[in-house]
PDB file of N, CA, C and O in Angstrom:
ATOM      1  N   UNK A   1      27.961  17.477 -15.651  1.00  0.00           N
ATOM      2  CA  UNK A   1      26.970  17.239 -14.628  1.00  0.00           C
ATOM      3  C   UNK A   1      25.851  16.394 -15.213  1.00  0.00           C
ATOM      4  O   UNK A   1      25.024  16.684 -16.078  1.00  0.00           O
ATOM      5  N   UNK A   2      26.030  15.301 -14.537  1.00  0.00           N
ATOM      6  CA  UNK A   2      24.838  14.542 -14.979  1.00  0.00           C
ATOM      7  C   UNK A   2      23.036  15.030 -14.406  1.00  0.00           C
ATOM      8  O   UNK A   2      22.672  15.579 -13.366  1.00  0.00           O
ATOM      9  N   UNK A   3      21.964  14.368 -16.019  1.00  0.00           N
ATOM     10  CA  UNK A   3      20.747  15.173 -15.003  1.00  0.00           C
ATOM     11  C   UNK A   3      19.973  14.171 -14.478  1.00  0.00           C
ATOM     12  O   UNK A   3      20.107  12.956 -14.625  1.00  0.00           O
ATOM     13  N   UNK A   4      19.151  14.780 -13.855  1.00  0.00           N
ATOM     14  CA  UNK A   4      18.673  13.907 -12.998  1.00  0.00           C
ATOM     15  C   UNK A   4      17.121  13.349 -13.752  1.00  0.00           C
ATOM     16  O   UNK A   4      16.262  14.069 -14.262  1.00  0.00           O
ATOM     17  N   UNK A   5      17.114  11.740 -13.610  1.00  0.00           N
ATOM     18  CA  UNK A   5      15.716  11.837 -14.276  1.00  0.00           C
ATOM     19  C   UNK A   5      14.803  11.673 -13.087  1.00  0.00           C
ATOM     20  O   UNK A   5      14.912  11.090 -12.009  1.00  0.00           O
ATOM     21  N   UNK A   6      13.946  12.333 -13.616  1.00  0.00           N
ATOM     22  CA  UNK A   6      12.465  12.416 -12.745  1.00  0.00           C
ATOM     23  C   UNK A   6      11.552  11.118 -13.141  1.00  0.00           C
ATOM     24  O   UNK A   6      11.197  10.778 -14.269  1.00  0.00           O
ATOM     25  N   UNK A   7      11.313  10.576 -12.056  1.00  0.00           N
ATOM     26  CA  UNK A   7      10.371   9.659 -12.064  1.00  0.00           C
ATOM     27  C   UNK A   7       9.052   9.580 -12.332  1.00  0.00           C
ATOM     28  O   UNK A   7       8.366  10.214 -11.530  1.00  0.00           O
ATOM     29  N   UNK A   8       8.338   8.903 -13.361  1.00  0.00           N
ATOM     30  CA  UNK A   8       7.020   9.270 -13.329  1.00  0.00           C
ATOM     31  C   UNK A   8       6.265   8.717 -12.197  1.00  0.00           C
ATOM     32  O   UNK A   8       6.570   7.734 -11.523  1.00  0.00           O
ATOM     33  N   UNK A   9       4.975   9.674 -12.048  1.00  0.00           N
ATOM     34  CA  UNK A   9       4.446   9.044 -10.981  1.00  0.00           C
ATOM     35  C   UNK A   9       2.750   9.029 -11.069  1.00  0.00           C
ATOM     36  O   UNK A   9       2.620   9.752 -10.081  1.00  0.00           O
ATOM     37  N   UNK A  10       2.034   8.894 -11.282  1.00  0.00           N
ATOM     38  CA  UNK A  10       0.382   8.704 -11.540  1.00  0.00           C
ATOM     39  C   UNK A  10       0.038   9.704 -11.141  1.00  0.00           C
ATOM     40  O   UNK A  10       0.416  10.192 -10.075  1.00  0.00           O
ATOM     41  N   UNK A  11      -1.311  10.561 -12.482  1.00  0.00           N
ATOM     42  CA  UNK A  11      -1.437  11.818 -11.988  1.00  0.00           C
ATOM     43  C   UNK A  11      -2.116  11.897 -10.667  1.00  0.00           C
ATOM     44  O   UNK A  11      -1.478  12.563  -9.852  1.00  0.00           O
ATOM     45  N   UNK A  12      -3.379  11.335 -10.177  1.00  0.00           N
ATOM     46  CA  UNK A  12      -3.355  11.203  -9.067  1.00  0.00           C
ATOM     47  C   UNK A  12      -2.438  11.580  -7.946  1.00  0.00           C
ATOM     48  O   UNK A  12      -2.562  12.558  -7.209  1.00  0.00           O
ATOM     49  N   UNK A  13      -1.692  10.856  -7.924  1.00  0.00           N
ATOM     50  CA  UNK A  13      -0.508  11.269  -6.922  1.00  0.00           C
ATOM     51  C   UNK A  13       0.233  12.628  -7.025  1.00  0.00           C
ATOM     52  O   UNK A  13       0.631  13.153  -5.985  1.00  0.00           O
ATOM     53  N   UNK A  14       0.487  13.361  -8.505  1.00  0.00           N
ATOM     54  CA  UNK A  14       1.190  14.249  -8.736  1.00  0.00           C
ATOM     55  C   UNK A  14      -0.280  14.938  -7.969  1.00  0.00           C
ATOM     56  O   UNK A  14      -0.266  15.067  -6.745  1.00  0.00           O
ATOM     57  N   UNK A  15      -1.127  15.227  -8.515  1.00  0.00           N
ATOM     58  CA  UNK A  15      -2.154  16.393  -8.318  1.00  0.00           C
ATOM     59  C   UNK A  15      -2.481  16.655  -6.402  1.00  0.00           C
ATOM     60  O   UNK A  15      -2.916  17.635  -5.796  1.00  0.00           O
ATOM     61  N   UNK A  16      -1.993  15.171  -5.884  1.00  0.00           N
ATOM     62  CA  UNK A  16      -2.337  15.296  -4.437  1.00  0.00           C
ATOM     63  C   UNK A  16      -1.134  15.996  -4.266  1.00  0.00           C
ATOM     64  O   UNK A  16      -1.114  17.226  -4.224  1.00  0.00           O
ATOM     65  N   UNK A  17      -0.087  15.270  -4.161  1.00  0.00           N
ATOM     66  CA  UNK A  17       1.065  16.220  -4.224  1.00  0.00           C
ATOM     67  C   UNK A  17       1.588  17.427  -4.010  1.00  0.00           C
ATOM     68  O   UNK A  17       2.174  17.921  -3.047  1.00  0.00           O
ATOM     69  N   UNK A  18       1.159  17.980  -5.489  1.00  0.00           N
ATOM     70  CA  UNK A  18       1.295  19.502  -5.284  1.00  0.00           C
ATOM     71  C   UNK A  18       0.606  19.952  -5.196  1.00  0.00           C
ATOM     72  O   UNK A  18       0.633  21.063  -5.725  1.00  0.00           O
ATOM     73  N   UNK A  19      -1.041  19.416  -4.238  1.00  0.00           N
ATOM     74  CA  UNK A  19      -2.060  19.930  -3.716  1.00  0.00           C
ATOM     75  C   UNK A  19      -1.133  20.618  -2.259  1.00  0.00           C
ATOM     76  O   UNK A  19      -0.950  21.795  -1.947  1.00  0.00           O
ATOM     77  N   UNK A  20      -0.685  19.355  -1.592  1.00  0.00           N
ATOM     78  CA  UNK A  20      -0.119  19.492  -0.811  1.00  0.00           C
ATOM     79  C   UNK A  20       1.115  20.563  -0.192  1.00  0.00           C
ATOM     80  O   UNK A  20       1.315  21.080   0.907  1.00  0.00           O
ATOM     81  N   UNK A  21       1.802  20.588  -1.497  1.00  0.00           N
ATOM     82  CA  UNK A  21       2.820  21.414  -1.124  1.00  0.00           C
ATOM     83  C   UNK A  21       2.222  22.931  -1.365  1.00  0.00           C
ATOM     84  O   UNK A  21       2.749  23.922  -0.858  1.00  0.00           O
ATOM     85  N   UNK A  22       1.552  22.961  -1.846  1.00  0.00           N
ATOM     86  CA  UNK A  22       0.399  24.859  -2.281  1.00  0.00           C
ATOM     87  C   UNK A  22      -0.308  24.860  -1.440  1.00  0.00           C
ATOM     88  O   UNK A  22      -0.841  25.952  -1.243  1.00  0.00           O
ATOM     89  N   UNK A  23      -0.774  23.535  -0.358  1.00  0.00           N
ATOM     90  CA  UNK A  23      -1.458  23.765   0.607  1.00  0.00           C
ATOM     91  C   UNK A  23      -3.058  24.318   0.063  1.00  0.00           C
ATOM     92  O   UNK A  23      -3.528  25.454   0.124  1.00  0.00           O
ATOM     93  N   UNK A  24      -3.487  23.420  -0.320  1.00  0.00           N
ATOM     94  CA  UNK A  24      -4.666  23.474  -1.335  1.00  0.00           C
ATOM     95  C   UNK A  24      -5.285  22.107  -1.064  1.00  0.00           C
ATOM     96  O   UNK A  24      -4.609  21.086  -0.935  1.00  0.00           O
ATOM     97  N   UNK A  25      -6.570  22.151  -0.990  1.00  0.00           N
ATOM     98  CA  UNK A  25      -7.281  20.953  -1.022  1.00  0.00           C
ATOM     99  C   UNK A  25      -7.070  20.007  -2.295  1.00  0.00           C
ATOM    100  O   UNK A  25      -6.367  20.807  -2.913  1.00  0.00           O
ATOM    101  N   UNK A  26      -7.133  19.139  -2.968  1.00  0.00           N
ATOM    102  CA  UNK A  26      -6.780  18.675  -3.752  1.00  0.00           C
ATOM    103  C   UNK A  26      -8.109  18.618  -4.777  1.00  0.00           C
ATOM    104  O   UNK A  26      -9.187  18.571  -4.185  1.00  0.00           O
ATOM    105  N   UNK A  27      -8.163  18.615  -6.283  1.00  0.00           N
ATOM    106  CA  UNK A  27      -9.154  18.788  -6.773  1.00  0.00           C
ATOM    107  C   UNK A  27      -9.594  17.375  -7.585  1.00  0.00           C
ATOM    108  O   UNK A  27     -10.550  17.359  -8.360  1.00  0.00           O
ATOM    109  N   UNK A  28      -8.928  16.429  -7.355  1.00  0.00           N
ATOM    110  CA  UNK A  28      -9.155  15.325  -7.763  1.00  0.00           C
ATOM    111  C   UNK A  28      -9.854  14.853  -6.932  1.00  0.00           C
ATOM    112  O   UNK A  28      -9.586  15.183  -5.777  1.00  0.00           O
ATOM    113  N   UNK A  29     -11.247  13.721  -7.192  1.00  0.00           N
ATOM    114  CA  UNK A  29     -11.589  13.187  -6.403  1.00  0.00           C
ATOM    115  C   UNK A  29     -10.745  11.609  -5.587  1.00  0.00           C
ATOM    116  O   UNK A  29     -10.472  11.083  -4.508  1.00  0.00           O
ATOM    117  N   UNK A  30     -10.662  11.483  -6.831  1.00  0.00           N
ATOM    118  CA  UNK A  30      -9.591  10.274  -7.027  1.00  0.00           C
ATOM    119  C   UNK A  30      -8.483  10.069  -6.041  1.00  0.00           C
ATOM    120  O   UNK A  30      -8.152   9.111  -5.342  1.00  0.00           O
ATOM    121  N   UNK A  31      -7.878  11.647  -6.264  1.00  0.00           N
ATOM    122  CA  UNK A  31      -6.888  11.750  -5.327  1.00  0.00           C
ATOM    123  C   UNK A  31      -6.819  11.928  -3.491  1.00  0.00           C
ATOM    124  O   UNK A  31      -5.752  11.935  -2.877  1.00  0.00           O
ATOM    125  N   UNK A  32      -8.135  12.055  -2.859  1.00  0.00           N
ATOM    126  CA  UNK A  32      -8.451  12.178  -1.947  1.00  0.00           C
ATOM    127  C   UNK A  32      -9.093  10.451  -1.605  1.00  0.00           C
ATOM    128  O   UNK A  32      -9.255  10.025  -0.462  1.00  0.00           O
ATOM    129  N   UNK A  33      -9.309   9.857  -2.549  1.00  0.00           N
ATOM    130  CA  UNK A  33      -9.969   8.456  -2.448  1.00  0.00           C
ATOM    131  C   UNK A  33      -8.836   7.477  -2.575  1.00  0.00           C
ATOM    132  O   UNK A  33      -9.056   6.401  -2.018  1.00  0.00           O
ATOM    133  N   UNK A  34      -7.651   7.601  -3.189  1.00  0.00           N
ATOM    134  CA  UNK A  34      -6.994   6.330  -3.243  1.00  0.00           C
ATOM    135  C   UNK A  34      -5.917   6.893  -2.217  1.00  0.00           C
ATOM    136  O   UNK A  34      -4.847   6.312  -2.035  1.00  0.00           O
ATOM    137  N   UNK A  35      -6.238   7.950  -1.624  1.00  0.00           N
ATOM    138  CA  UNK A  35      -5.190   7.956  -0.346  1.00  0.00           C
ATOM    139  C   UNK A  35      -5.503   8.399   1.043  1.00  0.00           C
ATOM    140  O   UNK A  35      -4.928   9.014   1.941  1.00  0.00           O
ATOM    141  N   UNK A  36      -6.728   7.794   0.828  1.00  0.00           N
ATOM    142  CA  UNK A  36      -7.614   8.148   2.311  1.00  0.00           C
ATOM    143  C   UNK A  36      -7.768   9.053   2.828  1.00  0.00           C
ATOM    144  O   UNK A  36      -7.684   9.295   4.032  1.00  0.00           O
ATOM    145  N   UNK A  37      -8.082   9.857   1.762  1.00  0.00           N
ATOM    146  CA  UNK A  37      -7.947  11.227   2.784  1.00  0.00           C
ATOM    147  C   UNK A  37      -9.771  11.750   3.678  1.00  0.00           C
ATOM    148  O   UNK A  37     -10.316  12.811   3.374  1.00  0.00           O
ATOM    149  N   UNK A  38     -10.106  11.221   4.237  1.00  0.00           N
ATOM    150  CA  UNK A  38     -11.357  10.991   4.454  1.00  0.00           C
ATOM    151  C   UNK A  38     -11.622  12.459   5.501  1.00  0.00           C
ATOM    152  O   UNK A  38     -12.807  12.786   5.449  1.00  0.00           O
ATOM    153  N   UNK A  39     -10.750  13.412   6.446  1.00  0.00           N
ATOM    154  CA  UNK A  39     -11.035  14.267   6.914  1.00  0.00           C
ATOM    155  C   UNK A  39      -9.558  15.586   6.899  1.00  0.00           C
ATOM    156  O   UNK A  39      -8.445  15.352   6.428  1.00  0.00           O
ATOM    157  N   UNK A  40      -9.839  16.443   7.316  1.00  0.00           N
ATOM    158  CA  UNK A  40      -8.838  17.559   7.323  1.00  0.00           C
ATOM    159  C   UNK A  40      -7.255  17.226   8.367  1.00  0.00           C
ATOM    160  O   UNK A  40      -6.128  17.715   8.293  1.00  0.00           O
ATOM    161  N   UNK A  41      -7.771  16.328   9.158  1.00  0.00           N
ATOM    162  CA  UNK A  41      -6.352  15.467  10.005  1.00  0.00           C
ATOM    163  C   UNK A  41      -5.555  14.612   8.740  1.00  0.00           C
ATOM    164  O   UNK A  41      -4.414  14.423   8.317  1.00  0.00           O
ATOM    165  N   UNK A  42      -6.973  14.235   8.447  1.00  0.00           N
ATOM    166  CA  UNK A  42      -5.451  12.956   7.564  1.00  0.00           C
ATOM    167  C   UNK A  42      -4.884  13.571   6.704  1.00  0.00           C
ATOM    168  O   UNK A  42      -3.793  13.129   6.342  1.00  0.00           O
ATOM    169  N   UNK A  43      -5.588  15.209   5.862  1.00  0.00           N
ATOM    170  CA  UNK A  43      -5.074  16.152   4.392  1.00  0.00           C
ATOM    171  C   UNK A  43      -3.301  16.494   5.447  1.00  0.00           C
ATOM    172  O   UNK A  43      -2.205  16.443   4.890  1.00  0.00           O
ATOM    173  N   UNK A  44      -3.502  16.842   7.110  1.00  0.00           N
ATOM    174  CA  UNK A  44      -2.793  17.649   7.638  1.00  0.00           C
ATOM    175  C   UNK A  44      -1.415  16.643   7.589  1.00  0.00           C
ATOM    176  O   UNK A  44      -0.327  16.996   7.135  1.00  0.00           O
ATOM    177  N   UNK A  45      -1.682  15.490   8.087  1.00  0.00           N
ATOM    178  CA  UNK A  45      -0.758  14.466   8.135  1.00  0.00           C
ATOM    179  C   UNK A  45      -0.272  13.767   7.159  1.00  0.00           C
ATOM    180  O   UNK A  45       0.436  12.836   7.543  1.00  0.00           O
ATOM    181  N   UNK A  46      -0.397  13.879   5.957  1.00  0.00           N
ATOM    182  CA  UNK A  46       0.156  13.538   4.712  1.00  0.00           C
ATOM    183  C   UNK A  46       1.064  14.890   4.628  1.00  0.00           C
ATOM    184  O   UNK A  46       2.281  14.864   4.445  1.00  0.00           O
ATOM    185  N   UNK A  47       0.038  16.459   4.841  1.00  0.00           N
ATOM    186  CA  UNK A  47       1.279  17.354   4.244  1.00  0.00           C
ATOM    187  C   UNK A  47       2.173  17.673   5.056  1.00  0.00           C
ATOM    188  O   UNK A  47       2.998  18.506   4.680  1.00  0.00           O
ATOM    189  N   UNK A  48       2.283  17.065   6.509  1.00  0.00           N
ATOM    190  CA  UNK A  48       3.422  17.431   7.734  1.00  0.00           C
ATOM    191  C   UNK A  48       3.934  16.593   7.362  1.00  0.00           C
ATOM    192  O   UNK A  48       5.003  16.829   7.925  1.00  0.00           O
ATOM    193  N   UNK A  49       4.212  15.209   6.532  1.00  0.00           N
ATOM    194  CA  UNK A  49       5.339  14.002   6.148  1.00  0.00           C
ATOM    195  C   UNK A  49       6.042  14.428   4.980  1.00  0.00           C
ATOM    196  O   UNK A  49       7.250  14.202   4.906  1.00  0.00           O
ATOM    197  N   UNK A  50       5.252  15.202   3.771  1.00  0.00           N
ATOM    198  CA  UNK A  50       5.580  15.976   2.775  1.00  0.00           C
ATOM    199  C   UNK A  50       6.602  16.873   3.337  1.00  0.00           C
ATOM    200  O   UNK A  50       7.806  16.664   3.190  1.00  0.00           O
ATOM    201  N   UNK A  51       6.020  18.067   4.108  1.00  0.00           N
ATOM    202  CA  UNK A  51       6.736  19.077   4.430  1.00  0.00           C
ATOM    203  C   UNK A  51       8.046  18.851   4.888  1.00  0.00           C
ATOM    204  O   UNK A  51       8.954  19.682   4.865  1.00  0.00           O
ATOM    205  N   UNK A  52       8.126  17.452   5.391  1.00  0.00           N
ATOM    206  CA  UNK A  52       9.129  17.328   6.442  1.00  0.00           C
ATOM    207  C   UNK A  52      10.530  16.394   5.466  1.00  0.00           C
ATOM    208  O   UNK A  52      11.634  16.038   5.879  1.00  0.00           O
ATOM    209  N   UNK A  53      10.021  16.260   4.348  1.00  0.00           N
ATOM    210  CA  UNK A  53      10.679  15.284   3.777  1.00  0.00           C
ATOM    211  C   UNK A  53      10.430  13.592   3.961  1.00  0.00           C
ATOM    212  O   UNK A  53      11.156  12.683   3.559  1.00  0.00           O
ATOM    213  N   UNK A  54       9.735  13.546   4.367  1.00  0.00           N
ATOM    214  CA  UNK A  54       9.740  12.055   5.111  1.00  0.00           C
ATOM    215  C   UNK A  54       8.701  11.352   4.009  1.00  0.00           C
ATOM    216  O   UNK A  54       8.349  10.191   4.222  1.00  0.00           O
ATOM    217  N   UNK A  55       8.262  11.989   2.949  1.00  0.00           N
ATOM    218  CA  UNK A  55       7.611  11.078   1.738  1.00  0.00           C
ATOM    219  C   UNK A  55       7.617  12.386   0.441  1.00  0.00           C
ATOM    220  O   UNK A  55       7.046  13.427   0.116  1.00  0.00           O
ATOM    221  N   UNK A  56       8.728  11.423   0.023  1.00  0.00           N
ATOM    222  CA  UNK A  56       8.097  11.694  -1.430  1.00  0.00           C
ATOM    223  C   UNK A  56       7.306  11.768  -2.107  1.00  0.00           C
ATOM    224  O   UNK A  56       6.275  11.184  -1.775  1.00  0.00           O
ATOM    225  N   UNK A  57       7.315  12.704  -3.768  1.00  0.00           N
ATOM    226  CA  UNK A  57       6.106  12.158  -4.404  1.00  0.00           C
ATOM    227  C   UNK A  57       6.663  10.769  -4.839  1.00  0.00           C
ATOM    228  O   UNK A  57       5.668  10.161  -5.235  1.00  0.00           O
ATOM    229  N   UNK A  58       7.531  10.127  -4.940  1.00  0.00           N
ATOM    230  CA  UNK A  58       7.945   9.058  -5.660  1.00  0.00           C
ATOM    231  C   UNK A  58       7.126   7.714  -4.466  1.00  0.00           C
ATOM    232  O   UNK A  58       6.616   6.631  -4.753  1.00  0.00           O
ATOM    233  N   UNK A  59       7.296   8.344  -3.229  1.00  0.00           N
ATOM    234  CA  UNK A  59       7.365   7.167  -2.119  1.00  0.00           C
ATOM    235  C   UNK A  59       5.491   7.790  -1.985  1.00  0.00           C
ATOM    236  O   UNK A  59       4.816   6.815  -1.656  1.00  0.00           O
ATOM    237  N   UNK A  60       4.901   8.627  -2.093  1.00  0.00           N
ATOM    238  CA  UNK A  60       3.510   8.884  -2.217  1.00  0.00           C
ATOM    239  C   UNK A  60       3.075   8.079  -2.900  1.00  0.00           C
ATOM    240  O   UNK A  60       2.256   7.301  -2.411  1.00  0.00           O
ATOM    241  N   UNK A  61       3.490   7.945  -4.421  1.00  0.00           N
ATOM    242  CA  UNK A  61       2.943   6.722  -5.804  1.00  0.00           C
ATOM    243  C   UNK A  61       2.856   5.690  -5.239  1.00  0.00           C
ATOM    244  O   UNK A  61       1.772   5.112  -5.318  1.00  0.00           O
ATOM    245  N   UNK A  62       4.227   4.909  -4.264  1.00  0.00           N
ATOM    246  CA  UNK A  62       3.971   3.682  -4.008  1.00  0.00           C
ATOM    247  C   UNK A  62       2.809   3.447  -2.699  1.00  0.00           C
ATOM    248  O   UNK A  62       2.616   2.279  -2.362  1.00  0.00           O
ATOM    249  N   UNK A  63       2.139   4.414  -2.064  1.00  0.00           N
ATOM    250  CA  UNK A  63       1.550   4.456  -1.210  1.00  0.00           C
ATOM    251  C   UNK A  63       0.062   4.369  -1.457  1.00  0.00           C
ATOM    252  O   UNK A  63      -0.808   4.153  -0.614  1.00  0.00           O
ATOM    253  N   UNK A  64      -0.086   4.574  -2.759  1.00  0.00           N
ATOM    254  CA  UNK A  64      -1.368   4.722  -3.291  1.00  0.00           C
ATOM    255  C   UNK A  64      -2.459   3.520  -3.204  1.00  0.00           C
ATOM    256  O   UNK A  64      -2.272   2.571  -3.965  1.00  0.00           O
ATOM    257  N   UNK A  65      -3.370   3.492  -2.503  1.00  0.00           N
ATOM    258  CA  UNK A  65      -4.060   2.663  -1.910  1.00  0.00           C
ATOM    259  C   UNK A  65      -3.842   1.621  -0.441  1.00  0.00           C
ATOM    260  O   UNK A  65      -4.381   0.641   0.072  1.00  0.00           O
ATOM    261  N   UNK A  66      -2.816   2.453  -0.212  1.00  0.00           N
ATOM    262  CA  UNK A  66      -2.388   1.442   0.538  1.00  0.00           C
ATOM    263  C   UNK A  66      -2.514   2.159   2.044  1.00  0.00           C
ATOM    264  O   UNK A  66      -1.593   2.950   2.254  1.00  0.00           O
ATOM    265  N   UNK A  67      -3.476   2.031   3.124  1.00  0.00           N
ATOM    266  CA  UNK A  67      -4.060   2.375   4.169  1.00  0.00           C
ATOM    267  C   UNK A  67      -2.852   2.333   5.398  1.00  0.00           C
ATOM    268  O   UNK A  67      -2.388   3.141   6.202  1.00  0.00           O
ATOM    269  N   UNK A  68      -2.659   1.066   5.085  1.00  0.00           N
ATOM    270  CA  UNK A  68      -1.634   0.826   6.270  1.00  0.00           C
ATOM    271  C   UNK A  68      -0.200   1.347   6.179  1.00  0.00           C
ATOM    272  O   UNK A  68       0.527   1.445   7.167  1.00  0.00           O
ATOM    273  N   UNK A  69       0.210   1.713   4.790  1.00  0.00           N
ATOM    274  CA  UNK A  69       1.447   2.465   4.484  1.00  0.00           C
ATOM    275  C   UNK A  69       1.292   3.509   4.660  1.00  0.00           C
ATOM    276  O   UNK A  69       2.180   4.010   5.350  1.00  0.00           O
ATOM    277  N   UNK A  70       0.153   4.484   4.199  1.00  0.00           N
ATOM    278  CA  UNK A  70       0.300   5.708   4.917  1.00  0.00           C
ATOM    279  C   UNK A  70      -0.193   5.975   6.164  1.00  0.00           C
ATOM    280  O   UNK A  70      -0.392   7.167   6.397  1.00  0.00           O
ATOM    281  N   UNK A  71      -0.467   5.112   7.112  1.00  0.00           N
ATOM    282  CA  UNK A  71      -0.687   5.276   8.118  1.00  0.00           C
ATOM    283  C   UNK A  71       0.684   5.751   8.958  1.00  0.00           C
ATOM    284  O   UNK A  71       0.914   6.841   9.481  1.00  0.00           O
ATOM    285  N   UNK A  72       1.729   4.229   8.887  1.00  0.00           N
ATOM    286  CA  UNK A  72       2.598   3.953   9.087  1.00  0.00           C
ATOM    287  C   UNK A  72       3.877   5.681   8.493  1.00  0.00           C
ATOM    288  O   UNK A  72       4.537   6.394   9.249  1.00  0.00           O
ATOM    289  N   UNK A  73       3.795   5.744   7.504  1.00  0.00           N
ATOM    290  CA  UNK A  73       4.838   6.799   6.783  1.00  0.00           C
ATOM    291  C   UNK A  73       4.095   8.593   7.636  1.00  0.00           C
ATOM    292  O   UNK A  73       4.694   9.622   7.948  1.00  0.00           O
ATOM    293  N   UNK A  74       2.585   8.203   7.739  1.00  0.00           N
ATOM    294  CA  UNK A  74       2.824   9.528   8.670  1.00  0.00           C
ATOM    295  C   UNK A  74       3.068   9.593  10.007  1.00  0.00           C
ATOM    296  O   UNK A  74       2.884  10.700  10.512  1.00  0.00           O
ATOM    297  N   UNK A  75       3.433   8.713  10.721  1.00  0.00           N
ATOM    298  CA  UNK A  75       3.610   8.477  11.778  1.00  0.00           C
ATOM    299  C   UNK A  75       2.225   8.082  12.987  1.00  0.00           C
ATOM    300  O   UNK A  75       2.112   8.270  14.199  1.00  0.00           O
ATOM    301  N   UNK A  76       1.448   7.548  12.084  1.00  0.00           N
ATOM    302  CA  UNK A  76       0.636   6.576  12.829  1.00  0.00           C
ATOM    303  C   UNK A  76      -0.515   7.824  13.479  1.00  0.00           C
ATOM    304  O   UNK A  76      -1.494   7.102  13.664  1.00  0.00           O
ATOM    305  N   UNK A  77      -0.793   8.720  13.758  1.00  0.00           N
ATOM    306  CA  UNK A  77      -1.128   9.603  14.273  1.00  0.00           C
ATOM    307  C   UNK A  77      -2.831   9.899  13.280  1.00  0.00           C
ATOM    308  O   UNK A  77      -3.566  10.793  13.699  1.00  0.00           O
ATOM    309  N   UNK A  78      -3.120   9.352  12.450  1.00  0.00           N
ATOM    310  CA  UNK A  78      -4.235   9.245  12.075  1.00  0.00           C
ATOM    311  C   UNK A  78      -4.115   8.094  10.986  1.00  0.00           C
ATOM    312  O   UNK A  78      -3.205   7.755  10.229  1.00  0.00           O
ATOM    313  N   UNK A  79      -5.612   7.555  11.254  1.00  0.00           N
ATOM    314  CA  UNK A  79      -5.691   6.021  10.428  1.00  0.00           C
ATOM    315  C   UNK A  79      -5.984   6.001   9.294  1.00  0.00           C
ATOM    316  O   UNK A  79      -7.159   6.359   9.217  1.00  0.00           O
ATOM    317  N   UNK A  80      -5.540   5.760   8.230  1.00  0.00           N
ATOM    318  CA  UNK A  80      -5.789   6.121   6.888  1.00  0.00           C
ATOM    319  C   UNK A  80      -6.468   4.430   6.086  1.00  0.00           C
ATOM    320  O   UNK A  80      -5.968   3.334   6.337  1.00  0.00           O
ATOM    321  N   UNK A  81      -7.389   4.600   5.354  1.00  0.00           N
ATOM    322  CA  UNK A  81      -7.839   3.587   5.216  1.00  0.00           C
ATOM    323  C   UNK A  81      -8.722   4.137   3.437  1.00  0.00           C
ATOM    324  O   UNK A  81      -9.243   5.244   3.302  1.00  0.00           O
ATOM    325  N   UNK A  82      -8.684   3.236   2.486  1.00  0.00           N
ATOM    326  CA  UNK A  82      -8.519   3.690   1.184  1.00  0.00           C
ATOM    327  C   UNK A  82      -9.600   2.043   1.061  1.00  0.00           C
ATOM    328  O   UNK A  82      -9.758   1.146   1.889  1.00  0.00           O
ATOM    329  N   UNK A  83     -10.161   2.225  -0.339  1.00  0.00           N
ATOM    330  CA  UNK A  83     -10.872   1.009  -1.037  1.00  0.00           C
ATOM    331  C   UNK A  83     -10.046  -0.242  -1.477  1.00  0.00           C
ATOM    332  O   UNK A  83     -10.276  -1.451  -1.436  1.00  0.00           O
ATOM    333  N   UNK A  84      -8.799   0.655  -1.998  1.00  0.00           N
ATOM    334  CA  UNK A  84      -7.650  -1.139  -2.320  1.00  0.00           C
ATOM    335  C   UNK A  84      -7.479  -1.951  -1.126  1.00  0.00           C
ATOM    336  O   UNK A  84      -6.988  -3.080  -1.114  1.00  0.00           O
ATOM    337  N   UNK A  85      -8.110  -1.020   0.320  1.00  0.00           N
ATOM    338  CA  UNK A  85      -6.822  -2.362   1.081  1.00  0.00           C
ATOM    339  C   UNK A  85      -7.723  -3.381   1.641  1.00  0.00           C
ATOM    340  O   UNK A  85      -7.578  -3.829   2.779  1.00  0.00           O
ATOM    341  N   UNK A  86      -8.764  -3.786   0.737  1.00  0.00           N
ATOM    342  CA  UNK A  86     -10.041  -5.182   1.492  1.00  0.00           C
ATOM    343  C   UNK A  86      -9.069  -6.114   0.006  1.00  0.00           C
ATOM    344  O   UNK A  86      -8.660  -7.272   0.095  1.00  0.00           O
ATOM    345  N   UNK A  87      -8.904  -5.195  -1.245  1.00  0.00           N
ATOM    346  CA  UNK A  87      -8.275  -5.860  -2.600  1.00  0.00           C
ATOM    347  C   UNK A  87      -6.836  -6.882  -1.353  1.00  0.00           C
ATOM    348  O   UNK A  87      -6.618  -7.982  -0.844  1.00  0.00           O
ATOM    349  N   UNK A  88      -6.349  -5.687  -1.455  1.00  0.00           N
ATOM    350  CA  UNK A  88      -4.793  -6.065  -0.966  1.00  0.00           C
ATOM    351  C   UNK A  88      -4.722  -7.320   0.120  1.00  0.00           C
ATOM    352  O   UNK A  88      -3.798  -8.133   0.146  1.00  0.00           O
ATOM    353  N   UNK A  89      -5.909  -7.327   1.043  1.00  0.00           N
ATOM    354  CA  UNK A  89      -6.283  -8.754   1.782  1.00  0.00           C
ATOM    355  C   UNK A  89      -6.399  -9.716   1.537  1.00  0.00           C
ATOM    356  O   UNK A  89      -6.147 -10.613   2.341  1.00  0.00           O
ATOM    357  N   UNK A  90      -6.881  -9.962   0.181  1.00  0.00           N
ATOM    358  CA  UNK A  90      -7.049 -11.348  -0.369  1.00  0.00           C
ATOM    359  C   UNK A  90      -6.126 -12.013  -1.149  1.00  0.00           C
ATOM    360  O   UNK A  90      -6.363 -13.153  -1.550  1.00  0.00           O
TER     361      UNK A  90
END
């Protein structure tokens, strides 16, 4: 049986993560800032895409700063908006 390797992924992301899945506010600031988490809808709608399978932590990492991706990956239902994405415009 082959094993499986685990992907690294920025602690940031790990710490939101398994903020998420313990259902815990997250204790990074960082981690609430590079993924917009600006009120208790958007904490809810990251962990109903988690819960549901529909984002990884792997597919979380690549999401990191990016407003319009997690908008989009939680199903649009709250607007997520982070400091990289005025970067990501230019």
């Amino acid at each position: 049986m082959a094993k499986r390797q685990k992907t690294a992924v920025r602690p940031a992301t790990h710490t939101l993560f398994t903020a998420l899945l313990l259902d815990v506010w997250p204790d990074s600031p960082s981690s609430t800032t590079d993924f917009g988490i600006a009120s208790q809808e958007h904490y809810a709608a990251l962990q109903a895409a988690v819960a549901s399978g529909a984002i990884s932590e792997e597919r979380l990492d690549e999401l990191l700063g990016d407003g319009p991706g997690l908008t989009k990956a939680c199903g649009g239902s709250v607007i997520f908006s982070t400091p990289w994405d005025a970067m990501r415009e230019r």
